[in-house]
RODO-2510 file (C-alpha; in nm, 4 decimals, decimal comma):
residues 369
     n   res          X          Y          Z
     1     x     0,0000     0,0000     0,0000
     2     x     0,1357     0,3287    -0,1211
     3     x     0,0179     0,7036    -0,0405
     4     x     0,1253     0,9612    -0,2154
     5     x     0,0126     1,3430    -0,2041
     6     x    -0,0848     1,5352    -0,5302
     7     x    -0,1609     1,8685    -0,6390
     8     x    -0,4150     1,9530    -0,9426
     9     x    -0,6247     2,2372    -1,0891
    10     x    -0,8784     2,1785    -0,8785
    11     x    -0,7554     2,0801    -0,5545
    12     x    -0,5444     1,8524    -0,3393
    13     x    -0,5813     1,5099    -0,3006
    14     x    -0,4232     1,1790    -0,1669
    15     x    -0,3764     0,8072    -0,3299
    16     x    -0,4066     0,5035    -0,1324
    17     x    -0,3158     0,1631    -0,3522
    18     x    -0,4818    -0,1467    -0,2934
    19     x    -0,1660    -0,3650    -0,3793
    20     x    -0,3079    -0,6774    -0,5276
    21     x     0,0042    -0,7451    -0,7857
    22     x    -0,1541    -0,6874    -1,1373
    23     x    -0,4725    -0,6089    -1,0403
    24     x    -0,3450    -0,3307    -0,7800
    25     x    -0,5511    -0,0044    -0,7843
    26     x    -0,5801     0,3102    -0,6803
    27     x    -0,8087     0,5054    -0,4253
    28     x    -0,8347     0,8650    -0,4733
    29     x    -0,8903     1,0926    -0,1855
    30     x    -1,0211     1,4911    -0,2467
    31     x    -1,2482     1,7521    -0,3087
    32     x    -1,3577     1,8192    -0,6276
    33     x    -1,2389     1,5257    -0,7950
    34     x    -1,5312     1,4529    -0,9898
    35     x    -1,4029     1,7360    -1,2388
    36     x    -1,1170     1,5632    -1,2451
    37     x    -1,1823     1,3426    -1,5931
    38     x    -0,7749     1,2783    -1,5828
    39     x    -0,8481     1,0457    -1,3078
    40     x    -1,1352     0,8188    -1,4463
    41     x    -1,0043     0,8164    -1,7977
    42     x    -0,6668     0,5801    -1,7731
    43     x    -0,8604     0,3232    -1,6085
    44     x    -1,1283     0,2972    -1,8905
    45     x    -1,1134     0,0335    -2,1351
    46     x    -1,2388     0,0467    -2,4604
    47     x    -1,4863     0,3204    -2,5936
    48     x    -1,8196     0,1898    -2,3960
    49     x    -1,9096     0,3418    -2,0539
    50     x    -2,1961     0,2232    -1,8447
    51     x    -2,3141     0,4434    -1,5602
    52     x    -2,4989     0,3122    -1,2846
    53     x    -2,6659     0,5142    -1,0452
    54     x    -3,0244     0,5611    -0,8475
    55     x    -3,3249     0,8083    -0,8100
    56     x    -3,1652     0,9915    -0,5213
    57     x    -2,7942     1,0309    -0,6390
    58     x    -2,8476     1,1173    -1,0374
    59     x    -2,9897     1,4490    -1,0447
    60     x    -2,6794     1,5419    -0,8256
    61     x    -2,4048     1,4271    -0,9569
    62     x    -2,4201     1,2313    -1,2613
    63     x    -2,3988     1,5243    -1,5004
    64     x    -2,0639     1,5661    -1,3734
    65     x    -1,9691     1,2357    -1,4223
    66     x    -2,0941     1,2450    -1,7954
    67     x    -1,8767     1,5296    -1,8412
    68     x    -1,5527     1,3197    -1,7431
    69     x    -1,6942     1,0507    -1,9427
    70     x    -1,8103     1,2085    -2,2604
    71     x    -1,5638     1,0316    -2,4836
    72     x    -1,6911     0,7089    -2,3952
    73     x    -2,0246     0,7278    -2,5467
    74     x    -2,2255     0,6763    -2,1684
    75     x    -2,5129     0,4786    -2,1454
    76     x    -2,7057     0,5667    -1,7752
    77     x    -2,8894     0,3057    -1,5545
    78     x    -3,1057     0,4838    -1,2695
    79     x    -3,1719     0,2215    -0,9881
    80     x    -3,4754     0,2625    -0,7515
    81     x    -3,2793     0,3985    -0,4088
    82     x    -3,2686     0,1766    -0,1209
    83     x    -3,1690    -0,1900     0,0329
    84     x    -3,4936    -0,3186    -0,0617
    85     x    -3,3450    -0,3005    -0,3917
    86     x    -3,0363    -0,4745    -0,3982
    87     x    -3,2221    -0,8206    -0,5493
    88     x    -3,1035    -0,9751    -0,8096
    89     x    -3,4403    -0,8602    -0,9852
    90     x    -3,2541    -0,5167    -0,9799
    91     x    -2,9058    -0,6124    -1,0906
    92     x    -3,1295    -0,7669    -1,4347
    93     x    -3,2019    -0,4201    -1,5105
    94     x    -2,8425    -0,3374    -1,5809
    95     x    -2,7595    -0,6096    -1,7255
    96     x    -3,0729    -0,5735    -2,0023
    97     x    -2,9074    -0,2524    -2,0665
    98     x    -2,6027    -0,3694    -2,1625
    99     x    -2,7217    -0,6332    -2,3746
   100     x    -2,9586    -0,4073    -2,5397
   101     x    -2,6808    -0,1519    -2,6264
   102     x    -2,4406    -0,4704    -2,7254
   103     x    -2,2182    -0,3546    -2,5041
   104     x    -1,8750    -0,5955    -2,5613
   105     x    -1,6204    -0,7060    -2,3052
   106     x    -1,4401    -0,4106    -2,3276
   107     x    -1,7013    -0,2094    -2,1597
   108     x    -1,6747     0,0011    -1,8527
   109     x    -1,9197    -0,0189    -1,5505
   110     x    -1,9009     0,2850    -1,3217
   111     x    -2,0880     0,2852    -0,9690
   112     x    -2,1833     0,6165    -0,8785
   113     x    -2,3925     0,6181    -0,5217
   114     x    -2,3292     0,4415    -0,2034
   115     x    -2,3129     0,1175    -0,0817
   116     x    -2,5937    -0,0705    -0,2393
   117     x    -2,5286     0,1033    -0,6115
   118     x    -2,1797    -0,0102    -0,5916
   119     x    -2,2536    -0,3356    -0,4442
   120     x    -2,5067    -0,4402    -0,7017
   121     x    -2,3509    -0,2902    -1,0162
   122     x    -1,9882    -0,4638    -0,8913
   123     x    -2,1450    -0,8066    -0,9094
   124     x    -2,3409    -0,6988    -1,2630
   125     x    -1,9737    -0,6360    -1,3566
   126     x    -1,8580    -0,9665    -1,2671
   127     x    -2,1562    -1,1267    -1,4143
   128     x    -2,1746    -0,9729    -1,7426
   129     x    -1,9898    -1,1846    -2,0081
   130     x    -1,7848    -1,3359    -1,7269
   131     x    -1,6481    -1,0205    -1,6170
   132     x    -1,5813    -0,6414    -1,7355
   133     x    -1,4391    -0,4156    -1,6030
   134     x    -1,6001    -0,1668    -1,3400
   135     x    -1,4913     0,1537    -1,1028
   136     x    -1,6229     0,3233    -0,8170
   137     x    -1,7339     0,6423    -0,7101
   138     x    -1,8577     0,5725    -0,3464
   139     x    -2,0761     0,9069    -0,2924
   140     x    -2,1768     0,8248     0,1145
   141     x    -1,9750     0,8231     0,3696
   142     x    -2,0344     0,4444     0,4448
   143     x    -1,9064     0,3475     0,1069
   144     x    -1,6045     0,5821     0,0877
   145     x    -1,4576     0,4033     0,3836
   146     x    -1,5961     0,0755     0,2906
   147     x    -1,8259    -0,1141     0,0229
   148     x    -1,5896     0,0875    -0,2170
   149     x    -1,3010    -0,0698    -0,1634
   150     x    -1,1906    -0,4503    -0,1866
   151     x    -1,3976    -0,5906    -0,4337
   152     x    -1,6886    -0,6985    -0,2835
   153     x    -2,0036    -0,7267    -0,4879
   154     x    -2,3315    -0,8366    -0,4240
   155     x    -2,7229    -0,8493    -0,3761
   156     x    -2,9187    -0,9207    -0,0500
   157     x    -3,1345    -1,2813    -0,0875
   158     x    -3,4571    -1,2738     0,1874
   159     x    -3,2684    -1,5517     0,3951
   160     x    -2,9653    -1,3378     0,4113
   161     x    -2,8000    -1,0470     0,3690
   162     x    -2,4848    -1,0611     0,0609
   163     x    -2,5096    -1,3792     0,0451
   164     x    -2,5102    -1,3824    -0,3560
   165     x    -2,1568    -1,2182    -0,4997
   166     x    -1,8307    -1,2429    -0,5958
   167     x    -1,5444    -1,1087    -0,5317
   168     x    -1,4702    -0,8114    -0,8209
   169     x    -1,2253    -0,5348    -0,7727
   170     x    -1,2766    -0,1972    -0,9262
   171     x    -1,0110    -0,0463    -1,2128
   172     x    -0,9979     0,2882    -0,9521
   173     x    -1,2140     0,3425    -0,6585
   174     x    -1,2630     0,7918    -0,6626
   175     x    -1,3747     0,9485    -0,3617
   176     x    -1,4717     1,3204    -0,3707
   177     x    -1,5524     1,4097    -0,0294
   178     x    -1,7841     1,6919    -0,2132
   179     x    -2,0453     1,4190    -0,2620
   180     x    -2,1224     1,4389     0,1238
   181     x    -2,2020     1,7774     0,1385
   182     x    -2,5659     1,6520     0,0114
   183     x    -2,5767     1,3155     0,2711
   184     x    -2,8244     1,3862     0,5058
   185     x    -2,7326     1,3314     0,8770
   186     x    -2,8588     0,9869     0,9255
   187     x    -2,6593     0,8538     0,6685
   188     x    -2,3684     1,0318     0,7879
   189     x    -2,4072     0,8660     1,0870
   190     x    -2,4429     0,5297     0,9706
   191     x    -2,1408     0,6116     0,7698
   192     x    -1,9274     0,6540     1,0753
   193     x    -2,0183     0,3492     1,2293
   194     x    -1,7906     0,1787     0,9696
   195     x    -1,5463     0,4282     1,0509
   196     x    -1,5599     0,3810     1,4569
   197     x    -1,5404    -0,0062     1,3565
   198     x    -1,1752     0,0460     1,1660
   199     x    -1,0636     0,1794     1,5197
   200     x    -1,2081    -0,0968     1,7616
   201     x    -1,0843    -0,3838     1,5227
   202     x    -0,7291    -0,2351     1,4503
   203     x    -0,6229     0,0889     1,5978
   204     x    -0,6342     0,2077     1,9200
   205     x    -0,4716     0,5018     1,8378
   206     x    -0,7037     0,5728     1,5566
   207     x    -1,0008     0,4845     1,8246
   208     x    -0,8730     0,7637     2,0275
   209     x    -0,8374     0,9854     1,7337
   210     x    -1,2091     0,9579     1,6617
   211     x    -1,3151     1,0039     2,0870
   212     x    -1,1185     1,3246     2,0788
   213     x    -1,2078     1,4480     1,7224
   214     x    -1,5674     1,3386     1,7438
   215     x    -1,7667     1,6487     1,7874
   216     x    -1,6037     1,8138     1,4910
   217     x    -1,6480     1,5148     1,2423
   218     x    -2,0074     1,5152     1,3045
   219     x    -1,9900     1,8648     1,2398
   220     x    -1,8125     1,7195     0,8860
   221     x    -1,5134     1,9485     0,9218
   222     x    -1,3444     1,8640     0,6133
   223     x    -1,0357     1,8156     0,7129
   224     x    -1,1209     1,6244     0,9819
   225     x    -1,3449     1,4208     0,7664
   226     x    -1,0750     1,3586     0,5058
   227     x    -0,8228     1,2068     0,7407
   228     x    -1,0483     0,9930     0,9061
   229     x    -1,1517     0,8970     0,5620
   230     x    -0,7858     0,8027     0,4290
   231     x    -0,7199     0,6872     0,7842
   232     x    -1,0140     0,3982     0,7128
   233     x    -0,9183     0,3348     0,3614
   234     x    -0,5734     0,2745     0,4432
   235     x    -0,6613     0,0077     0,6670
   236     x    -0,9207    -0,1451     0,4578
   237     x    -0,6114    -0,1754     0,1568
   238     x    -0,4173    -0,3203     0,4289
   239     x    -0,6400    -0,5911     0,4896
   240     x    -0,8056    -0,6338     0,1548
   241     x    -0,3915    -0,6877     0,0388
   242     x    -0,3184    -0,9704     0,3008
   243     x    -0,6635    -1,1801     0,2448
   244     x    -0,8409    -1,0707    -0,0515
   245     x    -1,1109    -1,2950    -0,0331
   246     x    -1,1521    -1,3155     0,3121
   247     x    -1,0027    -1,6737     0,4363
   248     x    -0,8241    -1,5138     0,7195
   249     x    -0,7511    -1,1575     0,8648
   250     x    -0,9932    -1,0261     0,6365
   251     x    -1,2946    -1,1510     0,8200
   252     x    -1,1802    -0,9154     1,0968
   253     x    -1,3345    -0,6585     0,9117
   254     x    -1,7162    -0,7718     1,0239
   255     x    -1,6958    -0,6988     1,3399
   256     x    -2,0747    -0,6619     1,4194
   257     x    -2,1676    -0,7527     1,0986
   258     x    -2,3059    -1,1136     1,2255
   259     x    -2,5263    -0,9331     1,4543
   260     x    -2,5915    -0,6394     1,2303
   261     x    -2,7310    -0,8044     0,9149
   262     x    -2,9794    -1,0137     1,1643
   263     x    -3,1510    -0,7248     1,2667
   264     x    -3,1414    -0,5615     0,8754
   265     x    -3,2985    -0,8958     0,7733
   266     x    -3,5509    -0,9243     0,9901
   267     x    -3,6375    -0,5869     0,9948
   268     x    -3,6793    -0,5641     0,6845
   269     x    -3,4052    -0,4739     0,4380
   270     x    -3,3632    -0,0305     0,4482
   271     x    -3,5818     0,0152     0,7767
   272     x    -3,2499     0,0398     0,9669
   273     x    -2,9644     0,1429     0,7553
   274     x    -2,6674    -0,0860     0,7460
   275     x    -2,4467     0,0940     0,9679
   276     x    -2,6924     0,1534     1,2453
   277     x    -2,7311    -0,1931     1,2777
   278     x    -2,3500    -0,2340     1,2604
   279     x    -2,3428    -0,0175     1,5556
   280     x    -2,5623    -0,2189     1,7757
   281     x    -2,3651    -0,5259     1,6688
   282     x    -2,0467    -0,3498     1,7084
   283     x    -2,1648    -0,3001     2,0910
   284     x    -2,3130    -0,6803     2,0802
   285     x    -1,9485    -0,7753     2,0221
   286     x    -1,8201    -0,5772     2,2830
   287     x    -2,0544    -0,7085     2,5589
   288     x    -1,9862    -1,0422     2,4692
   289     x    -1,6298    -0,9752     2,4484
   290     x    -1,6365    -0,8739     2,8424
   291     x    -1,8546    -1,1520     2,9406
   292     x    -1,5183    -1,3506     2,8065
   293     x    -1,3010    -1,1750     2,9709
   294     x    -1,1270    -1,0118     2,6950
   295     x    -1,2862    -0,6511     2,7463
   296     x    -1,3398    -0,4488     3,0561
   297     x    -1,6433    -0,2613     3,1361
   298     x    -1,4928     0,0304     3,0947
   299     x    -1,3799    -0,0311     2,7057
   300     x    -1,7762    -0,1349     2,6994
   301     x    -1,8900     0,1566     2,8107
   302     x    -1,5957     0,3572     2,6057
   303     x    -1,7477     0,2043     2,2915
   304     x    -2,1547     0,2726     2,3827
   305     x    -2,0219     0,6510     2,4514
   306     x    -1,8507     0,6641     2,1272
   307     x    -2,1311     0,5475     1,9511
   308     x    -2,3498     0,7719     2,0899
   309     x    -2,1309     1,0683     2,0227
   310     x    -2,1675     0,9661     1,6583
   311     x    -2,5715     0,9604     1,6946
   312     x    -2,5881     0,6209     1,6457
   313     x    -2,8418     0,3130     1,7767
   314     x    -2,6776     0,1118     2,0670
   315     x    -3,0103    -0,0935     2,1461
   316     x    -3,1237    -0,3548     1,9263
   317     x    -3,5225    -0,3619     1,7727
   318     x    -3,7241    -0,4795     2,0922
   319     x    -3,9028    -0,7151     1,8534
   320     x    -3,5785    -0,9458     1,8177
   321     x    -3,5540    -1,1880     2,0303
   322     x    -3,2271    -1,4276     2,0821
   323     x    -3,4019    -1,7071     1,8645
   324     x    -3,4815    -1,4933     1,6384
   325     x    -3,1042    -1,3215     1,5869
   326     x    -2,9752    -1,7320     1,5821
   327     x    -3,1893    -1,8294     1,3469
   328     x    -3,0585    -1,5610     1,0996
   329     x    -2,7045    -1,5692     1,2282
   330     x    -2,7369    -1,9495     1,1617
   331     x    -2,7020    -1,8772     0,7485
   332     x    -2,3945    -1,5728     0,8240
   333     x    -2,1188    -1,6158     0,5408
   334     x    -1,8734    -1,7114     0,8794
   335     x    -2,0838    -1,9955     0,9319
   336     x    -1,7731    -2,2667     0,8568
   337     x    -1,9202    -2,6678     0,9290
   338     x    -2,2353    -2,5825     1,0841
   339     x    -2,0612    -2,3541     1,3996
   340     x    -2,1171    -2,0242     1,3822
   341     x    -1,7917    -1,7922     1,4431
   342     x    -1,7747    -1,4281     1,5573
   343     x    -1,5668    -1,1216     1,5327
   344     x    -1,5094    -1,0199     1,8882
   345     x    -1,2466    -0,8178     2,0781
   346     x    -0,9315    -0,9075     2,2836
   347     x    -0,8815    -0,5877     2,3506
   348     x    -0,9961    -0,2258     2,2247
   349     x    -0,8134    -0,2314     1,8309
   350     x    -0,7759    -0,6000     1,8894
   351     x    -1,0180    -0,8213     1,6974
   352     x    -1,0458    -1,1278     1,6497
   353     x    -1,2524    -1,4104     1,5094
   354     x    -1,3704    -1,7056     1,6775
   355     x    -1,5993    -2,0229     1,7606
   356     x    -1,4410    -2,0221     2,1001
   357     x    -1,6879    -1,8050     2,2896
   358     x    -1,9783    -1,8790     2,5597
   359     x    -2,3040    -1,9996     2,4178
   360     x    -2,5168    -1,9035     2,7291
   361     x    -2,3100    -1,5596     2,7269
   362     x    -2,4111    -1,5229     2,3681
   363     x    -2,7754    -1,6085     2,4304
   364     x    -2,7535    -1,3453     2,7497
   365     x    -2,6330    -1,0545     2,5198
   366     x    -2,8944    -1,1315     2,2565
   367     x    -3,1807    -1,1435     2,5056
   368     x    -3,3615    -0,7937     2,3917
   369     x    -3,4861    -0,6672     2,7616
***
């Protein structure tokens, strides 16, 4: 992983690689950079662009991004917003497109929205004649310091939650922090919970970062905002380059995931946004962590302040109860022989993942009072 500091008409920014040998990439870090058509164009290949977007994000910024694009001759797909629309119903619609424009392997898929636009139109991308080539332009906060980055495609299946994929990485993932000026607060805040989570499973000193810097990020102080931006990306590369498709470290990186997508499925998919319910599971993890010993009460009560400096959920739905969270967690991707394994914490920036951990603790955490 590389970063390297750059200066350009517009403004500043900062380039993290993803070092995967020849399929390393770059992630580009700044404001304004969706003016920035020298930054998209060297990843294109070939002369066909597809742009995939939604209701919500188009009439903001995809003029922009048919500016940088122009040359390409740009077709534009406009998904319905939301979770409830990551099916694979959905991901059909982009892939009629492309068919009906006889779009060849060559083509170019571009994401532009958050999570669930660059989830869906990643695994299109992988699907479509075997794989073409896609990029991303992450325009939440939540995908910026996440989805975006480490190939990770998908749609949502009623029984689970990503549990239809493949593992796809982007040409170039571009992140103008611009895009969040228009995120409305709740999102913002579901965006940090991703961002908290890069500091419980890895860095301490990053955790503390985020406590001390809190009140100005949800403020979205730009600066502040970028480097706890970079500061998550750089991680994720980290990772992603050790255990690309997640056999080992790389499963660190759901740490309250297992817990989270229970309550998204069975609350129905986009009534709590993914990061909310990342945050409860995040603090799931945590309890359960100190009824093993491994955390004190006082990192468990550290981590329910932090999230609630970030305006985030720490409770989960009263209408879960443990059987129901086991029977979803029961299908989780970490699932490995029938046992079920978690992502909990030795330690605050200490993760780790596990089948080793109490079953009547487990069933005492997940008892909704």
């Amino acid at each position: 992983m590389q970063t390297n500091n750059k200066n350009s008409h517009y403004d500043s920014y900062q380039t993290l690689t993803v070092a995967l040998g020849e399929r390393s990439y770059p992630i580009h870090i700044g404001a304004g950079l969706l003016q920035q058509a020298g930054l998209l164009q060297p990843h294109i290949h070939g002369h066909r662009v597809v742009i995939v977007s939604n209701e919500t994000v188009a009439p903001l910024y995809l003029k922009q991004l048919q500016a940088c694009v122009a040359d390409f001759n740009p077709v534009e797909v406009i998904l319905p917003d939301g979770e409830a629309y990551k099916n694979m119903e959905v991901m059909q619609t982009i892939l009629t497109a492309m068919l009906e424009q006889r779009c060849d392997r060559q083509v170019t898929v571009i994401a532009l929205g958050g999570g669930v636009v660059g989830d869906i139109t990643g695994f299109a991308a992988a699907c479509y004649q075997r794989g073409v080539h896609f990029i991303q332009v992450p325009t939440t906060l939540l995908s910026q310091v996440d989805s975006s980055v480490g190939g990770k495609t998908g749609v949502n299946h009623p029984l689970g939650k990503n549990m239809i994929g493949a593992f796809h990485q982007p040409q170039v993932v571009l992140i103008d922090i611009n895009t969040l000026d228009t995120l409305d607060d709740r999102q913002f805040a579901a965006g940090m919970a991703e961002v908290i989570k890069y500091g419980l499973l890895w860095d301490k000193v990053f955790l503390q970062w985020l406590d001390d810097n809190m009140t100005g990020l949800m403020q979205r102080d730009k600066a502040l905002v970028t480097q706890a931006i970079h500061r998550s990306c750089e991680i994720k590369a980290e990772v992603v380059a050790e255990d690309e498709h997640e056999s080992g470290v790389r499963a660190l990186l759901n740490l309250g995931h297992t817990f989270g997508h229970a309550i998204e499925n069975a609350m129905g998919y986009g009534e709590w946004l993914h990061g909310e319910a990342v945050s409860v599971g995040m603090l799931m993890a945590a309890e359960l962590s100190a009824k093993m010993g491994w955390l004190t009460e006082q990192d468990v009560a550290y981590t329910r302040i932090l999230l609630l400096k970030a305006n985030l959920p720490v409770e989960p739905p009263e209408s879960m109860t443990a059987e129901c969270f086991m029977d979803i967690m029961a299908v989780d991707k970490k699932v490995q022989n029938g046992v079920l394994r978690l992502v909990l914490m030795q330690g605050l920036g200490k993760a780790v993942v596990t089948s080793e951990f109490d079953y009547k603790a487990l069933q005492t955490v997940l008892a909704v009072e």
